[in-house]
MITORRO-792124 format. One record per residue (C-alpha): y, x, z. Coordinates in pm, 1 decimal. Each point is the difference from the previous one (the first is absolute). Layout:
<nodes>
<node><yy>Y</yy><xx>X</xx><zz>Z</zz></node>
...
</nodes>
This chain:
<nodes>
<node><yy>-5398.7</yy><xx>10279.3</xx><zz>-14902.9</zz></node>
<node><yy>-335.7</yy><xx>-86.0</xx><zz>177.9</zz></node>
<node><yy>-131.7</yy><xx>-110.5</xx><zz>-327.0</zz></node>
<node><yy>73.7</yy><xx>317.3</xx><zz>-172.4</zz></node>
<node><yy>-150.4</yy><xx>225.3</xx><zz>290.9</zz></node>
<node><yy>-282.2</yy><xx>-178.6</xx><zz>1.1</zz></node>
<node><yy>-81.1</yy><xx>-35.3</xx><zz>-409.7</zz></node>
<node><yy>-275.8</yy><xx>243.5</xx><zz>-95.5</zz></node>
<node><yy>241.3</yy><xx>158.0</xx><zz>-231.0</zz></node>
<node><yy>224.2</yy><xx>82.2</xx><zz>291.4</zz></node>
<node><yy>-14.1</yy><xx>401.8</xx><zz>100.1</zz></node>
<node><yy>17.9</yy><xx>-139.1</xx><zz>361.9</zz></node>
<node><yy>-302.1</yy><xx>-224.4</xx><zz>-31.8</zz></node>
<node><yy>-305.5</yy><xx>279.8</xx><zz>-83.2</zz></node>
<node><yy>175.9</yy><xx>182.4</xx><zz>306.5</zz></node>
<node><yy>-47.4</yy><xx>-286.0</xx><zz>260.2</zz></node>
<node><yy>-312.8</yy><xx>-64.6</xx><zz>-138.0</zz></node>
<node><yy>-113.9</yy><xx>338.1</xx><zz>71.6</zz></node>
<node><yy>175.9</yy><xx>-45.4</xx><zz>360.2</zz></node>
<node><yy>-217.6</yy><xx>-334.1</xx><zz>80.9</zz></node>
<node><yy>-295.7</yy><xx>232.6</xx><zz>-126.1</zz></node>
<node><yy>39.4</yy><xx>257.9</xx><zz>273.2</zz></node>
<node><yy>60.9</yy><xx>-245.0</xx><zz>249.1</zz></node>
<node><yy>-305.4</yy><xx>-211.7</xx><zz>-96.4</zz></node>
<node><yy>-201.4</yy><xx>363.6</xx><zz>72.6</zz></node>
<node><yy>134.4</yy><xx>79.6</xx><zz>323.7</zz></node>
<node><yy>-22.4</yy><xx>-376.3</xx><zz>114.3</zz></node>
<node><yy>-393.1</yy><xx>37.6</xx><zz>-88.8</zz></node>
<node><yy>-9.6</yy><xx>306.8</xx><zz>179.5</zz></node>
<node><yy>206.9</yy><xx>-191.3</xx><zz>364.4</zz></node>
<node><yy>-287.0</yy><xx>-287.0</xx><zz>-101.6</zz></node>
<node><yy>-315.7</yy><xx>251.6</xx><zz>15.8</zz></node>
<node><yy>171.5</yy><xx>205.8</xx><zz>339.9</zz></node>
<node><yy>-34.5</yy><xx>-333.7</xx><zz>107.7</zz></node>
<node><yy>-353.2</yy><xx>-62.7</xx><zz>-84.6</zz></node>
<node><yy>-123.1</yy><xx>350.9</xx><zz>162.2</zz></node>
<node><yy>-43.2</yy><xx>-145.0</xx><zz>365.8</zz></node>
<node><yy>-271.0</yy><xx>-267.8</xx><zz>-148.5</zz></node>
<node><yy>-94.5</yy><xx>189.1</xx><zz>-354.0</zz></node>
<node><yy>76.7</yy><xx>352.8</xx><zz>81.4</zz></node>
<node><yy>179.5</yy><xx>274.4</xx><zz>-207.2</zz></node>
<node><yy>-332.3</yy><xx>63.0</xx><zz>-185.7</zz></node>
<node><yy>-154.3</yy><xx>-355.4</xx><zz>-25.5</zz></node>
<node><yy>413.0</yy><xx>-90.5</xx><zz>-109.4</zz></node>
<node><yy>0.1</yy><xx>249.1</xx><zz>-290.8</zz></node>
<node><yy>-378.7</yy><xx>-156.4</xx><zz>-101.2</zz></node>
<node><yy>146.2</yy><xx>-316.4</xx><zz>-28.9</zz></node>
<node><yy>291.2</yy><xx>74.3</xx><zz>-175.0</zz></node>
<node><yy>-175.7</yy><xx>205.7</xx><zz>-311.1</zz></node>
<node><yy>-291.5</yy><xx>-266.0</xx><zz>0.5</zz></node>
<node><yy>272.2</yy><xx>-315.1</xx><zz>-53.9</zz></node>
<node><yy>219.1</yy><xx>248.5</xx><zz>-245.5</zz></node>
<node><yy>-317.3</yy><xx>104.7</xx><zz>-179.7</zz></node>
<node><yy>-124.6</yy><xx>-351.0</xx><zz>-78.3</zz></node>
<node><yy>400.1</yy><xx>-124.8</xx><zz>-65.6</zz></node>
<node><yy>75.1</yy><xx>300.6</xx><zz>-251.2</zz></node>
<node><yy>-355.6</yy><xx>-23.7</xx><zz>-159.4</zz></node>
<node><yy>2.5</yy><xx>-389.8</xx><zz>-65.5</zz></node>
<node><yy>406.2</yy><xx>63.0</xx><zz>-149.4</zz></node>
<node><yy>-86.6</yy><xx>310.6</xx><zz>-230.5</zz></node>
<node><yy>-425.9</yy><xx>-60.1</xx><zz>-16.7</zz></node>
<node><yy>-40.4</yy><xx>356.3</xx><zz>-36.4</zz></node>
<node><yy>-382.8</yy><xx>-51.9</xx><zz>-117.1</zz></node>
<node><yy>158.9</yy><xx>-117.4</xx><zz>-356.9</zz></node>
<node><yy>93.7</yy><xx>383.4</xx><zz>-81.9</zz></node>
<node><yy>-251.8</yy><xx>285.7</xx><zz>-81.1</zz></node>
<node><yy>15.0</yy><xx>371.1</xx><zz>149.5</zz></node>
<node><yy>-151.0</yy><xx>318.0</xx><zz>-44.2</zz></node>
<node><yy>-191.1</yy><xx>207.8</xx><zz>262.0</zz></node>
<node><yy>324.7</yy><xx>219.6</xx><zz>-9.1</zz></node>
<node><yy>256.4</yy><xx>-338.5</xx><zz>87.5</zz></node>
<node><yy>-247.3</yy><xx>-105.3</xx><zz>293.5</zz></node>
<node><yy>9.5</yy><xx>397.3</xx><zz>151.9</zz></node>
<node><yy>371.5</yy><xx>-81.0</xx><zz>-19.2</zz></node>
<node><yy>-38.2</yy><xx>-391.3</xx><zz>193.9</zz></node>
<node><yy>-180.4</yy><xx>113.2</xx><zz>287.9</zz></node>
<node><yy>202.4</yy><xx>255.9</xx><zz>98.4</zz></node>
<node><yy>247.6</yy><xx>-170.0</xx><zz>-69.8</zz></node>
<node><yy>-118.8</yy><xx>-327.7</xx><zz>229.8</zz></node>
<node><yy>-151.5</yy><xx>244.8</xx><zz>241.2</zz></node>
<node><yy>369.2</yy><xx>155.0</xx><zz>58.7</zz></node>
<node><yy>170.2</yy><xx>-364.9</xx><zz>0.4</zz></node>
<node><yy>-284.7</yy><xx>-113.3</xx><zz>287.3</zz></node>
<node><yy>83.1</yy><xx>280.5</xx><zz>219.4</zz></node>
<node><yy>357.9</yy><xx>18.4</xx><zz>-29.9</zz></node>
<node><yy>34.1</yy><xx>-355.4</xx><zz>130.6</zz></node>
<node><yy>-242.4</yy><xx>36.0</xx><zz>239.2</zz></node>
<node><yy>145.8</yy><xx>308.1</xx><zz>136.0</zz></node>
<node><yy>357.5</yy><xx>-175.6</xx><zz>-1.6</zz></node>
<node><yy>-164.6</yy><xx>-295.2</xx><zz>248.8</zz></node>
<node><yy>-142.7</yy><xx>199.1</xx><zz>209.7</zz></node>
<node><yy>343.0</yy><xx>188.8</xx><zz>14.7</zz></node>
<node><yy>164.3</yy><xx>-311.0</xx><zz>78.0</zz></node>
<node><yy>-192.4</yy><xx>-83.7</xx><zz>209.4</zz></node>
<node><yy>146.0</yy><xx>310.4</xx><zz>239.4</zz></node>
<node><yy>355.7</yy><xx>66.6</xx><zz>-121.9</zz></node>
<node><yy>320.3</yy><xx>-246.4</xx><zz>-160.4</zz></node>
<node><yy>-88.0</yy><xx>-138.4</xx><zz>-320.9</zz></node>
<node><yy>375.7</yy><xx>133.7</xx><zz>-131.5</zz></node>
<node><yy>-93.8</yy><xx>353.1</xx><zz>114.0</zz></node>
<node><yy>-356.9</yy><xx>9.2</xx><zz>-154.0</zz></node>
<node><yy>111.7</yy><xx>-152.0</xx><zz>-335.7</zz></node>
<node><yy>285.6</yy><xx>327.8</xx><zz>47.9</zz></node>
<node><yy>-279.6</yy><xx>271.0</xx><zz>29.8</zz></node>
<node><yy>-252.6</yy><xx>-188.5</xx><zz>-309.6</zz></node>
<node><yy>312.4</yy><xx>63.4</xx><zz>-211.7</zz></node>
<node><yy>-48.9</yy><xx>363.6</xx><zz>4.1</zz></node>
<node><yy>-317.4</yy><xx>2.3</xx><zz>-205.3</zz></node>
<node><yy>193.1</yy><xx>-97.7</xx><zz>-269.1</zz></node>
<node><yy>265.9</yy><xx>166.6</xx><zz>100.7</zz></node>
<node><yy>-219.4</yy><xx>353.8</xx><zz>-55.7</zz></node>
<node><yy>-175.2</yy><xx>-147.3</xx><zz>-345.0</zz></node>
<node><yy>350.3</yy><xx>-38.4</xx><zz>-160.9</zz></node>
<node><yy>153.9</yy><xx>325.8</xx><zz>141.4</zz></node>
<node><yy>-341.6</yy><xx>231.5</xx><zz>-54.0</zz></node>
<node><yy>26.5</yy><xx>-157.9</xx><zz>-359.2</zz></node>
<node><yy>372.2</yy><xx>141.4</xx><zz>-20.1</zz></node>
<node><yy>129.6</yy><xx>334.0</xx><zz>-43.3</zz></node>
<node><yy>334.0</yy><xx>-79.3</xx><zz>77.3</zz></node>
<node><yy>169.6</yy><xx>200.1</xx><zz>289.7</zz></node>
<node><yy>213.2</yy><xx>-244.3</xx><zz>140.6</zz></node>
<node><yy>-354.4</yy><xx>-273.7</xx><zz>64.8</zz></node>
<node><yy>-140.3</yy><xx>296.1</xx><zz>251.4</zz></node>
<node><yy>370.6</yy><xx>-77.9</xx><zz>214.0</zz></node>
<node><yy>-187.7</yy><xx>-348.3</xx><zz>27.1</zz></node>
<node><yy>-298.2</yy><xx>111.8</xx><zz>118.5</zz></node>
<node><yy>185.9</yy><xx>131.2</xx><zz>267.2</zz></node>
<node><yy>218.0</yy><xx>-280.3</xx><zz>91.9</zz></node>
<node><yy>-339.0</yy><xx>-229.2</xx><zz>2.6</zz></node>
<node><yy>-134.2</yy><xx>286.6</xx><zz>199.6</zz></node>
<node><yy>295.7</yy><xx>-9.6</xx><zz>220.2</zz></node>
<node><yy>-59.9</yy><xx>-354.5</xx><zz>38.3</zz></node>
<node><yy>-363.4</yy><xx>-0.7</xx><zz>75.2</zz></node>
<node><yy>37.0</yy><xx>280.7</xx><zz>323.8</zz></node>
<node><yy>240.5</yy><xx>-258.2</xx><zz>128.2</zz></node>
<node><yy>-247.0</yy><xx>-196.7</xx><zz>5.4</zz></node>
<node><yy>-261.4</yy><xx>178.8</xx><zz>183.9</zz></node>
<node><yy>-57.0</yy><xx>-48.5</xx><zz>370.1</zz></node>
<node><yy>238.1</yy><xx>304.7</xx><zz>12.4</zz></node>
<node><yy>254.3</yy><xx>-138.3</xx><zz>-177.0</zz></node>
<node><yy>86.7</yy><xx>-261.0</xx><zz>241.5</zz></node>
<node><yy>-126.2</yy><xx>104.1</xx><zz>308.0</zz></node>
<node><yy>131.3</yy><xx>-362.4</xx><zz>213.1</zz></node>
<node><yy>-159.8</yy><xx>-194.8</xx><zz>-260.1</zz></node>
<node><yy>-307.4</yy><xx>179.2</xx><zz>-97.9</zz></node>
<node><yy>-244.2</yy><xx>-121.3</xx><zz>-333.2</zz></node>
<node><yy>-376.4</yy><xx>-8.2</xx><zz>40.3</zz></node>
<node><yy>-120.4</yy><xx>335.8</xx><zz>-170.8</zz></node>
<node><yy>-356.2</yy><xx>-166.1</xx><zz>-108.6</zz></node>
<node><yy>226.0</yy><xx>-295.8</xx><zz>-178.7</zz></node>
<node><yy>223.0</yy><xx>260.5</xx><zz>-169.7</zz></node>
<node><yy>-276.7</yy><xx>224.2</xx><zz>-103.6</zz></node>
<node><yy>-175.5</yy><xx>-346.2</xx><zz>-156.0</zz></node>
<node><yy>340.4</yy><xx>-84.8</xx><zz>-162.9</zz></node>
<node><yy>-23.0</yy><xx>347.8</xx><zz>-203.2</zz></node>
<node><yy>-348.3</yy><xx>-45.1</xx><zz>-63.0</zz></node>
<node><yy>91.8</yy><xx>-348.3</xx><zz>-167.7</zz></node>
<node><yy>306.0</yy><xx>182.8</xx><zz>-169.4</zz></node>
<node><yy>-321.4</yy><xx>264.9</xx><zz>-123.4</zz></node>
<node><yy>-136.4</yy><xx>-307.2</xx><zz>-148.8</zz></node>
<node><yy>256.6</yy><xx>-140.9</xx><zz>-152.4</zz></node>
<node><yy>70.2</yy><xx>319.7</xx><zz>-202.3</zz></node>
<node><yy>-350.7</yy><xx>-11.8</xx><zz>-114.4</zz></node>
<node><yy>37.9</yy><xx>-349.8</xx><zz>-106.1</zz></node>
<node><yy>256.7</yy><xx>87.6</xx><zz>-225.0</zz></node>
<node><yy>-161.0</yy><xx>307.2</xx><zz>-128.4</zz></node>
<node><yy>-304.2</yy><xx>-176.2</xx><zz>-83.4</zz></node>
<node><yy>212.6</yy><xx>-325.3</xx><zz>-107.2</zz></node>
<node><yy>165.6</yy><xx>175.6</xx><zz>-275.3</zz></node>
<node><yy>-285.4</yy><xx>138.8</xx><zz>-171.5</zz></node>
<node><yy>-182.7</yy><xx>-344.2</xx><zz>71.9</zz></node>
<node><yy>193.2</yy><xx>-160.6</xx><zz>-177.5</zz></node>
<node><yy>46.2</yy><xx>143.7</xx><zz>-323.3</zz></node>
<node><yy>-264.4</yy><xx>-209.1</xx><zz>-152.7</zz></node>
<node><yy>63.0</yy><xx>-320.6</xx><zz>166.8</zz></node>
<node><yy>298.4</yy><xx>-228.5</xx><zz>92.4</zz></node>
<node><yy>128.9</yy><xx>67.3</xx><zz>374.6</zz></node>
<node><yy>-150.6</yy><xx>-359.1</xx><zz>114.6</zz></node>
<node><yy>-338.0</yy><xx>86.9</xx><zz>-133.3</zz></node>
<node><yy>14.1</yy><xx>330.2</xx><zz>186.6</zz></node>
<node><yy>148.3</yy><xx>-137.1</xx><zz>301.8</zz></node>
<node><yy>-273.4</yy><xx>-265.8</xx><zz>22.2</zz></node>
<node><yy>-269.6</yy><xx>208.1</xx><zz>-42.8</zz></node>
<node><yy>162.9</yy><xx>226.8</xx><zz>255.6</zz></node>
<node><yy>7.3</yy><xx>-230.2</xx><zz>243.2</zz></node>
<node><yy>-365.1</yy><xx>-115.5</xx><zz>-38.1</zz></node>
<node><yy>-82.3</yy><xx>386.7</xx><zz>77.5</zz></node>
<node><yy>208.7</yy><xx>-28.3</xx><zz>264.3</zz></node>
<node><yy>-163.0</yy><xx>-307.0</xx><zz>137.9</zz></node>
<node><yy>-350.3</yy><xx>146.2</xx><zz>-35.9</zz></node>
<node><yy>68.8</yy><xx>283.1</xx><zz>190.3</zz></node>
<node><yy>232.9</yy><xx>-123.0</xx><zz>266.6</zz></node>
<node><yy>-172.3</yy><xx>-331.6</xx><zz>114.5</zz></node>
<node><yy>-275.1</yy><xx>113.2</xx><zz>120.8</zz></node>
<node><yy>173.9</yy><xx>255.5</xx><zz>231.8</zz></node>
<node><yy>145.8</yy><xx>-384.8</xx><zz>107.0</zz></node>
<node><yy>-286.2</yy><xx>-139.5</xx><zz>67.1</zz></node>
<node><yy>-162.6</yy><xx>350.1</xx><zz>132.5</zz></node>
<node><yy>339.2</yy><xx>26.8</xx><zz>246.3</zz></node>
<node><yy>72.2</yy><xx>-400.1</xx><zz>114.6</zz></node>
<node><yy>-350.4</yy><xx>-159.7</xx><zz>-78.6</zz></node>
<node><yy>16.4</yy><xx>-313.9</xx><zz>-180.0</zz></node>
<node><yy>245.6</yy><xx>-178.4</xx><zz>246.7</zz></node>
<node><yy>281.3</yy><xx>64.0</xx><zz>-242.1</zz></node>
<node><yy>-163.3</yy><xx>-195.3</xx><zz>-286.3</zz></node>
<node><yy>61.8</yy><xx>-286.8</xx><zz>193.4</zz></node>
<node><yy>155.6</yy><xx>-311.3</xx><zz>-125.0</zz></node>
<node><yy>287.3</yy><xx>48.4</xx><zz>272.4</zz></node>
<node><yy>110.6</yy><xx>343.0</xx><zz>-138.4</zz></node>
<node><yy>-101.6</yy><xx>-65.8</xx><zz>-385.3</zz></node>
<node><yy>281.8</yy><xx>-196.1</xx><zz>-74.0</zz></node>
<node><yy>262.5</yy><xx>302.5</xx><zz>130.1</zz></node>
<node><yy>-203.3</yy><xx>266.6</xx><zz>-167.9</zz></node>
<node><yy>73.7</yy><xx>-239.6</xx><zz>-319.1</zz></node>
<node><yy>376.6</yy><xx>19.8</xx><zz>86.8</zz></node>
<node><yy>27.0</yy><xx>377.5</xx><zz>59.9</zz></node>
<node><yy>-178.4</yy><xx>58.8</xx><zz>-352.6</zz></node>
<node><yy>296.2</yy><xx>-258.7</xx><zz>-169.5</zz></node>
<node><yy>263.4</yy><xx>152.4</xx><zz>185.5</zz></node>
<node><yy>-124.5</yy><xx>358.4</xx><zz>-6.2</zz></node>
<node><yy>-134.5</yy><xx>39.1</xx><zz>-324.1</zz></node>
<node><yy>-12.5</yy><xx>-304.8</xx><zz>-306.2</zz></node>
<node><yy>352.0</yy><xx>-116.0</xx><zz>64.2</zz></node>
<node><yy>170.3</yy><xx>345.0</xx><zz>20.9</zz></node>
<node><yy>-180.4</yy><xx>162.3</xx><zz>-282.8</zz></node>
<node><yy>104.5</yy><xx>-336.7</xx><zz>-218.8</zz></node>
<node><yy>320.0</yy><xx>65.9</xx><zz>98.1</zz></node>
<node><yy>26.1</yy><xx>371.2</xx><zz>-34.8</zz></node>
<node><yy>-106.8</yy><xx>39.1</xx><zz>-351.1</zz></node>
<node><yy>278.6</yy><xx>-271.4</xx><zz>-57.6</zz></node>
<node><yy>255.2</yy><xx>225.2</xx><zz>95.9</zz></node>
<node><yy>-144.7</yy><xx>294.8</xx><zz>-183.0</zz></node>
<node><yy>39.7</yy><xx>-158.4</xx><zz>-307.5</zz></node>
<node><yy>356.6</yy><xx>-68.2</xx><zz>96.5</zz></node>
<node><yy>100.3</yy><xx>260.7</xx><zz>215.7</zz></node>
<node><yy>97.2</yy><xx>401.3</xx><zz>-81.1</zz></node>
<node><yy>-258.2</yy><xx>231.6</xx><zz>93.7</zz></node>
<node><yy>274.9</yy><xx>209.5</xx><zz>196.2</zz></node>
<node><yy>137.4</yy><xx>-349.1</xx><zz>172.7</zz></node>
<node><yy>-340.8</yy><xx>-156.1</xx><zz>69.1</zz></node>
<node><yy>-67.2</yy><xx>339.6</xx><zz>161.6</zz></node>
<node><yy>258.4</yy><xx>-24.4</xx><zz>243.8</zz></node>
<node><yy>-19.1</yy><xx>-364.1</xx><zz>41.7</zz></node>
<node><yy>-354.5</yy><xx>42.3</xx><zz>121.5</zz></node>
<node><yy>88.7</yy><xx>330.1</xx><zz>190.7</zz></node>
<node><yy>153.8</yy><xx>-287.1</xx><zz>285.3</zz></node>
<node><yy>-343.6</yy><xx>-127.8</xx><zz>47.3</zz></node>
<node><yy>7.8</yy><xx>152.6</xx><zz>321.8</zz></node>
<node><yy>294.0</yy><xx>-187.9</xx><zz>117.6</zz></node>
<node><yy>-202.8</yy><xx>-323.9</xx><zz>-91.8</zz></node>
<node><yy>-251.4</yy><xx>126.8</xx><zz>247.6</zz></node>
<node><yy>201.6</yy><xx>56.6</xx><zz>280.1</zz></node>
<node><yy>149.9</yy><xx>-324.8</xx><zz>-69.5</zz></node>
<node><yy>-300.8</yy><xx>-181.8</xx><zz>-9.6</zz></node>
<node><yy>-153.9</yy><xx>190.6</xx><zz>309.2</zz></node>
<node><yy>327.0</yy><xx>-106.8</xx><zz>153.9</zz></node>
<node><yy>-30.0</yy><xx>-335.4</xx><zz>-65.1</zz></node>
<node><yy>-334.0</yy><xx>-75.3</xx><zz>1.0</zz></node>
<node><yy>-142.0</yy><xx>247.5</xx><zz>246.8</zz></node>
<node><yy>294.8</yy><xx>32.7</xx><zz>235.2</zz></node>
<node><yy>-11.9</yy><xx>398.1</xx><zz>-90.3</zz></node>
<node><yy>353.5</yy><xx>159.8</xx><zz>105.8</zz></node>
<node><yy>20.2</yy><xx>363.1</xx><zz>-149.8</zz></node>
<node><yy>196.1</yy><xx>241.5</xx><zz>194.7</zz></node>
<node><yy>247.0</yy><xx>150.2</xx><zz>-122.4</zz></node>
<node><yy>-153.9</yy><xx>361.4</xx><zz>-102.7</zz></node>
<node><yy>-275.1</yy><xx>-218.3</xx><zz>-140.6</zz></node>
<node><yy>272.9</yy><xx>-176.5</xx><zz>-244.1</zz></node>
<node><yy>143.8</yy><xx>345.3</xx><zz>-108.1</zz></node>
<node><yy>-335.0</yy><xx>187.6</xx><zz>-87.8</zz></node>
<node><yy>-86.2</yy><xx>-319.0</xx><zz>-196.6</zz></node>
<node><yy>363.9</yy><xx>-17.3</xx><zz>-160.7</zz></node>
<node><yy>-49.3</yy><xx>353.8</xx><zz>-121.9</zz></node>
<node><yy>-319.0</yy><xx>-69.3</xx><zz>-156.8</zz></node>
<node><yy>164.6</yy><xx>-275.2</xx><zz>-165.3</zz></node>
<node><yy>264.2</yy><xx>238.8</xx><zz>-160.5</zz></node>
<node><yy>-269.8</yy><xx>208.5</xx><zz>-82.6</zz></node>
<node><yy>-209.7</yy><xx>-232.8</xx><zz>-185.4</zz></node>
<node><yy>363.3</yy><xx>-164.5</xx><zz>-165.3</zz></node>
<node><yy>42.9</yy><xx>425.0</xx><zz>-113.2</zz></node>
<node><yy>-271.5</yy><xx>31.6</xx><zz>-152.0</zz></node>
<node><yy>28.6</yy><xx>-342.8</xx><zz>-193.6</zz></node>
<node><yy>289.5</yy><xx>78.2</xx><zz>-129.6</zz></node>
<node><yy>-77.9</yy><xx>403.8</xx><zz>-145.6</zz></node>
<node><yy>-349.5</yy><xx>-102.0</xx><zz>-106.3</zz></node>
<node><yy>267.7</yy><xx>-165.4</xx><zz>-294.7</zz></node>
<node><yy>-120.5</yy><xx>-243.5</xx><zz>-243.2</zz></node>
<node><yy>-392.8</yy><xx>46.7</xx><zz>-8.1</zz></node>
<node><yy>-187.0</yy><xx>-331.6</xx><zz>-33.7</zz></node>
<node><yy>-124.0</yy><xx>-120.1</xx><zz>328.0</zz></node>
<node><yy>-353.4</yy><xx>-107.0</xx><zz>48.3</zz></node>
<node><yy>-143.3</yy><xx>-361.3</xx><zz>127.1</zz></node>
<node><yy>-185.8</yy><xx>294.4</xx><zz>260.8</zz></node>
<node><yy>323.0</yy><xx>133.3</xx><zz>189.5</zz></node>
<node><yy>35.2</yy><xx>-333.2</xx><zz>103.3</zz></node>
<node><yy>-76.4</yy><xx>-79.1</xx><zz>365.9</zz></node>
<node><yy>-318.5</yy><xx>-197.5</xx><zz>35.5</zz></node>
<node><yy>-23.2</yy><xx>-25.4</xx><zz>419.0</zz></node>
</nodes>
């Protein structure tokens, strides 16, 4: 029985891989809320993209492929909107519960997929994501308020991380998703570390803290993506949707487990209904192909 789950041919198997994916991501993400007291959220996020750019550039050696003017446009908005979603995510983190910030970056592509739609019943889960999001507002759980300046940087990262779809798709027509992503993350690297070194100095380049930032690009970014496009071979578009859409369960989890972060329980319902809302939309966006950029990459 444990053989057969675990062949590559098993149905099961592309599914648990996709599981140990997300919980690869949001262990990065417990390992780099642990870095911020030394590193910092911004010096964190510089590390991270500089170990991930050098990691995904030596794997896919993205200087092998040509581009026109029009692809490299494309790239650097594309790596400009992959910098700052992670490095609005950290220094959301840094305020609020990782399973509650990973709740509110869903809704950027959350509104990509529904403003994409003209389907009545998506706009119901708009509103039950909506529903879910005023929960968690300070006012929506007024004995266990939520920094505002964390969840305002959570929707900026969500911003982002529409963006970085937008621009991903039309990136990567001309190119295979590893060259993009590569490049992308070089962008990203350019831009973001020197707002690093700008925010924490050089004292996070240590050799101390260079090791971790090492760790939180594996777990955070080469291992999942590996894993990910595994499973998307493998997996339904409409299944892998949904599958992912518990990402934010992983978080909470992690920030649980790793971060000692207890959610109230207000805080678990507004992220349960985003969750529903992200599963909705999954499963009446049908069969469309999904793209290597509606994967998470914090």
């Amino acid at each position: 029985m444990i053989k057969k789950v675990m062949s590559p041919q098993s149905t099961i198997f592309p599914v648990l891989v996709l599981i140990l994916a997300m919980i690869s991501i949001q262990s990065g993400a417990s390992l780099a809320k642990n870095l911020f007291p030394v590193a910092g959220a911004m010096g964190t996020s510089a590390l991270r993209l500089f170990f991930a750019a050098i990691i995904l550039g030596v794997i896919w050696k993205p200087w092998k492929s040509t581009f026109q003017k029009s692809d490299l446009k494309e790239l650097i908005f594309y790596g400009g909107s992959l910098g700052l979603m992670n490095l609005f995510f950290y220094l959301a983190i840094a305020r609020i519960p990782l399973g509650i910030a990973v709740a509110i970056e869903f809704t950027g592509p959350l509104a990509i997929t529904v403003l994409s739609s003209k389907k009545l019943l998506d706009y119901f889960w708009v509103l039950l994501a909506g529903a879910g999001v005023l929960l968690i507002l300070p006012l929506g759980d007024i004995q266990n308020p939520i920094d505002g300046l964390g969840i305002f940087l959570a929707f900026l990262a969500a911003f982002f991380w529409a963006l970085y779809i937008h621009f991903g798709v039309r990136a990567g027509k001309n190119h295979s998703s590893g060259v993009v992503s590569s490049v992308g993350m070089m962008v990203a690297a350019i831009i973001v570390v020197p707002v690093g070194i700008v925010s924490q100095g050089v004292s996070f380049l240590s050799w101390s803290i260079l090791p971790f930032g090492l760790g939180v690009a594996l777990f955070s970014s080469a291992i999942p993506y590996s894993l990910e496009m595994y499973s998307l071979k493998r997996i339904p578009k409409k299944e892998f949707g949904i599958l992912l859409s518990l990402e934010p369960v992983c978080a909470a989890l992690s920030g649980l487990f790793f971060l000692q972060e207890r959610l109230s329980f207000v805080q678990c319902m507004a992220i349960a209904l985003i969750i529903f809302a992200s599963i909705g939309v999954s499963i009446s966006s049908g069969k469309k192909k999904i793209t290597p950029q509606e994967l998470d990459s914090l």
